[in-house]
PASEBA-1860 file (N, C-alpha, C; in nm, 3 decimals):
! residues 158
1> XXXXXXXX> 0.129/5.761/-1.487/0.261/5.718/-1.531/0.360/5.723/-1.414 ~ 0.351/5.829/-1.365/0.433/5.825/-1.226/0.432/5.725/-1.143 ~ 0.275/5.674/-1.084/0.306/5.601/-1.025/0.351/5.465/-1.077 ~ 0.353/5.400/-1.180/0.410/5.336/-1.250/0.553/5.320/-1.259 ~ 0.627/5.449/-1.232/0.711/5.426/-1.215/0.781/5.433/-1.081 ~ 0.742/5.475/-1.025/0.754/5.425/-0.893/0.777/5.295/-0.814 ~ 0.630/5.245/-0.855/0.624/5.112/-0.828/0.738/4.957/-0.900 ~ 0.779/5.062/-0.987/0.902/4.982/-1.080/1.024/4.973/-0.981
9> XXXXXXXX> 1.087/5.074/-0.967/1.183/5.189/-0.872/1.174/5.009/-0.707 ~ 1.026/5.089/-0.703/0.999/5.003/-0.529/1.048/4.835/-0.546 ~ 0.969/4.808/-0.626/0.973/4.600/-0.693/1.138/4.573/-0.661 ~ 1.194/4.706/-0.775/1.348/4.672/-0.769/1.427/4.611/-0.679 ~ 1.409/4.722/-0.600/1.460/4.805/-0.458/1.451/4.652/-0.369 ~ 1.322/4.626/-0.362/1.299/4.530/-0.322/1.345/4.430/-0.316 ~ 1.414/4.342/-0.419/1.426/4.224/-0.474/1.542/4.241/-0.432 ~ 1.629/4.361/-0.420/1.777/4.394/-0.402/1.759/4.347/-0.267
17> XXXXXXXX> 1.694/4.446/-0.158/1.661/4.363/-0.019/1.620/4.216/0.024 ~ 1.590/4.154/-0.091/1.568/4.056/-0.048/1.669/3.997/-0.061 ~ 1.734/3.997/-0.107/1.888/3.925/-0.118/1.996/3.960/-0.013 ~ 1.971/4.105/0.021/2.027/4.166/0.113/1.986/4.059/0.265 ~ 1.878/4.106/0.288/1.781/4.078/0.421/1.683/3.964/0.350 ~ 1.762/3.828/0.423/1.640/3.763/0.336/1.494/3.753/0.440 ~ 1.353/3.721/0.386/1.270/3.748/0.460/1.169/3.661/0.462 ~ 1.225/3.551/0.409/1.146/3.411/0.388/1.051/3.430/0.300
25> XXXXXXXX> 1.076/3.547/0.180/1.007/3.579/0.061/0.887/3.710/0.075 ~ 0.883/3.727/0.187/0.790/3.858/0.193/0.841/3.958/0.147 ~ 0.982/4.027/0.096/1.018/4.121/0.032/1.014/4.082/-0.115 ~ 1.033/3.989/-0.138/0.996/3.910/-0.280/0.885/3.929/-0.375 ~ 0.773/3.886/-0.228/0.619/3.909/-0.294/0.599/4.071/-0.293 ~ 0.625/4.099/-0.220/0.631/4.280/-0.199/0.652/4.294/-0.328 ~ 0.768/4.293/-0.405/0.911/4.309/-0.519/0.772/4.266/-0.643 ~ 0.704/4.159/-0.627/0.626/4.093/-0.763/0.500/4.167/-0.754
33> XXXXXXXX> 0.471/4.223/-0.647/0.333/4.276/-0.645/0.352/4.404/-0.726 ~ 0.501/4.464/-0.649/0.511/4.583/-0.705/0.531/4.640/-0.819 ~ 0.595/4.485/-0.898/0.636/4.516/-1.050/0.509/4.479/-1.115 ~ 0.395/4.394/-1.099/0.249/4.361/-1.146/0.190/4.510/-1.151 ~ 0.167/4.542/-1.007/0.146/4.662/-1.035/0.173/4.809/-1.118 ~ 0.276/4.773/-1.142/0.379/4.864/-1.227/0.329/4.892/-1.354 ~ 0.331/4.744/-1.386/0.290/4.675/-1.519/0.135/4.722/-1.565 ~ 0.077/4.703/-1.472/-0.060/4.700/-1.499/-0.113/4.820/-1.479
41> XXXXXXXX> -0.029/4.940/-1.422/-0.091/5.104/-1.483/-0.001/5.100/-1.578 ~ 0.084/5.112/-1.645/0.138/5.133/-1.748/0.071/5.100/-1.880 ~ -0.002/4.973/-1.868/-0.086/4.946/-1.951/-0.224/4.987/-1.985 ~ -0.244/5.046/-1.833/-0.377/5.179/-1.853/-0.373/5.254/-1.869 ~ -0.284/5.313/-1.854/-0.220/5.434/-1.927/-0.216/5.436/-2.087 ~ -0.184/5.322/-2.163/-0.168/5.273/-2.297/-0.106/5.191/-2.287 ~ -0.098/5.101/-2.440/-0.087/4.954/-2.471/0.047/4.986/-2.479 ~ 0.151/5.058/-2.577/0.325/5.109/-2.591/0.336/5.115/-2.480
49> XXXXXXXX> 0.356/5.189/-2.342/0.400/5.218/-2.315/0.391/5.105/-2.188 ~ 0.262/5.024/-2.189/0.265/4.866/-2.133/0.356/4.791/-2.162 ~ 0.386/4.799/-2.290/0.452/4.698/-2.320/0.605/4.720/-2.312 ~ 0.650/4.864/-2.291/0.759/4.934/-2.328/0.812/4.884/-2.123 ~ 0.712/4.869/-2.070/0.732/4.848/-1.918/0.746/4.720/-1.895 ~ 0.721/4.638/-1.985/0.725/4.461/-1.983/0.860/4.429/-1.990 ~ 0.925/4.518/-2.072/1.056/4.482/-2.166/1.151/4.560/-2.061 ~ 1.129/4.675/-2.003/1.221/4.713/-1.878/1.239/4.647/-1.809
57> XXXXXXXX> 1.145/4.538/-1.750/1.094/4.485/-1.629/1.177/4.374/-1.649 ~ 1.195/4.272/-1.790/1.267/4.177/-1.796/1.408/4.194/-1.783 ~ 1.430/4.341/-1.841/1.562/4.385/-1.839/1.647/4.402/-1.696 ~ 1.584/4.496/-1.637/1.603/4.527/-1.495/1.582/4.443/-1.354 ~ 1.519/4.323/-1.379/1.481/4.254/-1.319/1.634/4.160/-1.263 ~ 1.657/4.096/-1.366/1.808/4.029/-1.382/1.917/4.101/-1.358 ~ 1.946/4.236/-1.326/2.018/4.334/-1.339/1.994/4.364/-1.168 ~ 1.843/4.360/-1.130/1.831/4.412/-0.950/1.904/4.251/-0.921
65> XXXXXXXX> 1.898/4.139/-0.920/1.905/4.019/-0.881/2.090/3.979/-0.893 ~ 2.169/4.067/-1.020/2.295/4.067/-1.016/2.350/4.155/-0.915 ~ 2.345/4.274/-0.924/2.318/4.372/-0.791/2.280/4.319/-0.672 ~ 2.222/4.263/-0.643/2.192/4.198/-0.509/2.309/4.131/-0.467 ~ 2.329/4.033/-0.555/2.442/3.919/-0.516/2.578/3.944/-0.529 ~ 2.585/4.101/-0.600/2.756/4.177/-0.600/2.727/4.248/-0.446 ~ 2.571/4.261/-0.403/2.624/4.372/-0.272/2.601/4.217/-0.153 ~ 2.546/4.146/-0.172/2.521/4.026/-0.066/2.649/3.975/0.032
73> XXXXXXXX> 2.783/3.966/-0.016/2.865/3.992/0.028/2.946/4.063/0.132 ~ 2.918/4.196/0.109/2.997/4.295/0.210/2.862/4.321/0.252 ~ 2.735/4.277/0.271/2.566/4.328/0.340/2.686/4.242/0.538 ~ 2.606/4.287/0.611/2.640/4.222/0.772/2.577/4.048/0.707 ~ 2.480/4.026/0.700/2.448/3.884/0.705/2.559/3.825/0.590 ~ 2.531/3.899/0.464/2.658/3.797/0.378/2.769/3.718/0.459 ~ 2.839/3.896/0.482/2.965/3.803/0.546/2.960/3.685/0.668 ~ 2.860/3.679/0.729/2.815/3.570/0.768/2.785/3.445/0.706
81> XXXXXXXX> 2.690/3.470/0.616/2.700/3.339/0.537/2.737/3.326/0.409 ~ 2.844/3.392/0.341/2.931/3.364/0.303/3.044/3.351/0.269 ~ 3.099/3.211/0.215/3.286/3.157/0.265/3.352/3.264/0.218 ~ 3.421/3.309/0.280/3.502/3.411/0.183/3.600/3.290/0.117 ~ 3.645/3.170/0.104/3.747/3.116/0.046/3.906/3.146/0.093 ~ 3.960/3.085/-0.002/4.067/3.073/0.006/4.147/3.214/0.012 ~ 4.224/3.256/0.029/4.304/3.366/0.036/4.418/3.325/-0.021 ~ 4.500/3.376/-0.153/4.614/3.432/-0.208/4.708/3.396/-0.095
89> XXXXXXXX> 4.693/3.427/0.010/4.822/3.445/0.119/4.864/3.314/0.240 ~ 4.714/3.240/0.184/4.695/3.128/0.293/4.785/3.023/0.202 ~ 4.894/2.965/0.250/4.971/2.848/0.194/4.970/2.743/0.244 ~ 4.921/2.731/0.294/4.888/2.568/0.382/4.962/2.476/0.311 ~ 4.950/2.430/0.238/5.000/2.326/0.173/5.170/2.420/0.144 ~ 5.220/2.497/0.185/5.404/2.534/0.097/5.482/2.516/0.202 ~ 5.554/2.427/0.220/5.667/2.452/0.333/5.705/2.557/0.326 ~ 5.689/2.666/0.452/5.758/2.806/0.384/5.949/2.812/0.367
97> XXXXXXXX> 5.974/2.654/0.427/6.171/2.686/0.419/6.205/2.658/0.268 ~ 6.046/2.564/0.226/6.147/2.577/0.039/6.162/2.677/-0.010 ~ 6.095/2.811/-0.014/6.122/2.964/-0.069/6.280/3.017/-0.026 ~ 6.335/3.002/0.032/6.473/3.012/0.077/6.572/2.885/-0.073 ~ 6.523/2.792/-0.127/6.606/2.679/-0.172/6.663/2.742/-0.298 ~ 6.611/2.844/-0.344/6.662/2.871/-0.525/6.783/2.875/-0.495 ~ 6.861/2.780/-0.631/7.009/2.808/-0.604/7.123/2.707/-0.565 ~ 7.041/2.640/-0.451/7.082/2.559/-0.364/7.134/2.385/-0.398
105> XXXXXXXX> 7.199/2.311/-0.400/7.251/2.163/-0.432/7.217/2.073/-0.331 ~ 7.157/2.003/-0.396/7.093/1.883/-0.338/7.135/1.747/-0.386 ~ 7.139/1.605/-0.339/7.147/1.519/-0.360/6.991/1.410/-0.400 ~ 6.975/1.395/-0.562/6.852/1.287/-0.561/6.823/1.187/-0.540 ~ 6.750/1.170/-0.436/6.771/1.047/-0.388/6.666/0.886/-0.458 ~ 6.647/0.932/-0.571/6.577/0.827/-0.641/6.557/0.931/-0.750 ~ 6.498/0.798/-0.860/6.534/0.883/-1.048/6.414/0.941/-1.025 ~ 6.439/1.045/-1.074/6.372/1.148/-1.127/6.276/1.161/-1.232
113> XXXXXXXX> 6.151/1.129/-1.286/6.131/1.092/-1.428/6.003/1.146/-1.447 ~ 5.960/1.320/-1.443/6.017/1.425/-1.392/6.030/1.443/-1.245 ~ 5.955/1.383/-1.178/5.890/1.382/-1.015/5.984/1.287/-0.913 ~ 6.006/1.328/-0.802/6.100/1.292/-0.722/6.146/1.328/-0.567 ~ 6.247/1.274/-0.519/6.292/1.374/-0.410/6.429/1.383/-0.386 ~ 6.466/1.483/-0.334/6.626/1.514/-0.328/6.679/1.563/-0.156 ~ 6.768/1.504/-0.177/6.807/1.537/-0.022/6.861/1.681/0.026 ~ 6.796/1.788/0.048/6.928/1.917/0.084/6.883/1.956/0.185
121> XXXXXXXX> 7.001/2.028/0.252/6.993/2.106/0.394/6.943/1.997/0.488 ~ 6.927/1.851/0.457/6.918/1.770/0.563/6.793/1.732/0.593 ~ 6.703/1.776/0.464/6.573/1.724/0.497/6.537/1.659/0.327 ~ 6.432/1.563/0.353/6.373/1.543/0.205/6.299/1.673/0.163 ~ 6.324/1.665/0.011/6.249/1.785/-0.071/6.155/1.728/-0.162 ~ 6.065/1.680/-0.180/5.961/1.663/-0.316/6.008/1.740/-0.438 ~ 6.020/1.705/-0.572/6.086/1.802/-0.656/6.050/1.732/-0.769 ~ 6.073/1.846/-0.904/6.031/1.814/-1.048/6.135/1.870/-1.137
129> XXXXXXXX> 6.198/1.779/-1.210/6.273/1.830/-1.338/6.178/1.930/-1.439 ~ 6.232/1.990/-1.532/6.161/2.083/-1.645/6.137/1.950/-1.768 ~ 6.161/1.827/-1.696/6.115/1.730/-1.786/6.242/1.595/-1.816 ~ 6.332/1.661/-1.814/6.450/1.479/-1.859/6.480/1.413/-1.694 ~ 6.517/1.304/-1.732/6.513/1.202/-1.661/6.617/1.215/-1.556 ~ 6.679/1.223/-1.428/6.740/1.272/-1.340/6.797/1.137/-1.255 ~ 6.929/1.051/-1.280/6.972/0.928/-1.203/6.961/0.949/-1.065 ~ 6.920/0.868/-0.952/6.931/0.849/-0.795/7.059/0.908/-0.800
137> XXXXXXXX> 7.107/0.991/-0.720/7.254/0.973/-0.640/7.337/1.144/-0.684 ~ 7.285/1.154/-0.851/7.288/1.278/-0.926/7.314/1.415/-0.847 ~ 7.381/1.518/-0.860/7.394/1.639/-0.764/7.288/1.738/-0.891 ~ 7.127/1.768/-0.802/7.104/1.854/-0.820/7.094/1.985/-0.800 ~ 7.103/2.141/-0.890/7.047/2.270/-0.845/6.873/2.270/-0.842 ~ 6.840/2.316/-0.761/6.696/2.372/-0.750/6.695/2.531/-0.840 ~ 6.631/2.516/-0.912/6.597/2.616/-1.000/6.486/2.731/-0.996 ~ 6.412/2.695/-0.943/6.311/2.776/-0.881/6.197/2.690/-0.779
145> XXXXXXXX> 6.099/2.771/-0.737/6.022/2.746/-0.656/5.898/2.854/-0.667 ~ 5.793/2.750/-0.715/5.664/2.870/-0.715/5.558/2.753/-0.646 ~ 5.488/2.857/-0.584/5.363/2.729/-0.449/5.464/2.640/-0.404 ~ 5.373/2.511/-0.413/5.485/2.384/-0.390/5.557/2.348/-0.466 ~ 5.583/2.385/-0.566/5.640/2.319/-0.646/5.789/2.358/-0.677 ~ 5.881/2.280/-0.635/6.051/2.273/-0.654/6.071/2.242/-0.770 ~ 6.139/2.330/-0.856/6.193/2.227/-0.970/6.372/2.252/-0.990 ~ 6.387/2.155/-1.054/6.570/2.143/-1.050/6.613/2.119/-1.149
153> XXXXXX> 6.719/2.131/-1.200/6.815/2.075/-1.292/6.935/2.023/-1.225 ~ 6.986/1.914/-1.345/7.124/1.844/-1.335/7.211/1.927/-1.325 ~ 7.285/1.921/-1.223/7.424/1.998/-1.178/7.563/1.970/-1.280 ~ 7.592/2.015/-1.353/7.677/1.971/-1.436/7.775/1.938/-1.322 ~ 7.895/1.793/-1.350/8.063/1.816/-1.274/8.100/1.889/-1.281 ~ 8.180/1.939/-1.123/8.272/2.025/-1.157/8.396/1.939/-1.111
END
């Protein structure tokens, strides 16, 4: 029985490394030999407790292979080959001077119907109403600003 379980333990272990360190499948076959093996004293041992090792094996199997690919990541090769993505902090696409605009009066320089642009501080702004229709020429406030996206309301006369 021991070694049975052992050889369960090893297969695991294995399959985790292979994801880790890939090895063009020789830790793999290692990983299948070891769980066959596993399998197959358990079952000489007795038929329950064969079968009680079949049903671990499916269990744990999918479980070493999720494990693998939560540690594959921070492993040295992961972060090699893989993208870490996008970053929260990377804005590429935000002018960072519109974060400064909340507040601010602008002139629209074409209708608004929600999408548009408005003239302030001397540059064009890309911008979006909260939805009604906004005349060319109109004095808008900028209302907020989240990512790219400006949005404004009609400036009442004063």
């Amino acid at each position: 029985m021991t070694i049975a379980i052992v050889l369960l333990l090893a297969g695991l272990v294995l399959i985790v490394m292979e994801l880790m360190f890939p090895s063009l499948g020789a830790l793999g076959i290692l990983a299948a030999l070891c769980l066959i093996g596993s399998i197959s004293y358990a079952f000489a041992e007795d038929r329950d407790i064969g079968i009680g090792f079949l049903v671990a094996t499916a269990v744990l199997v999918p479980t070493a292979i999720m494990l693998g690919f939560k540690l594959l990541p921070k492993s040295p090769l992961g972060k090699v080959l893989v993208n870490p993505g996008v970053s929260t902090t990377d804005n590429a696409a935000v002018d960072l001077r519109d974060r400064g605009l909340v507040g601010k009066i602008g002139i629209a320089e074409n209708l608004l119907r929600p999408a548009g642009t408005i003239q302030i501080d001397g540059r064009r702004v890309d911008v979006v109403t909260r939805g009604e229709p906004i005349e060319a020429g109109a004095r808008v406030r900028v209302l907020e600003v989240e990512g790219n996206r400006v949005v404004v309301v009609r400036e009442p006369h004063a």
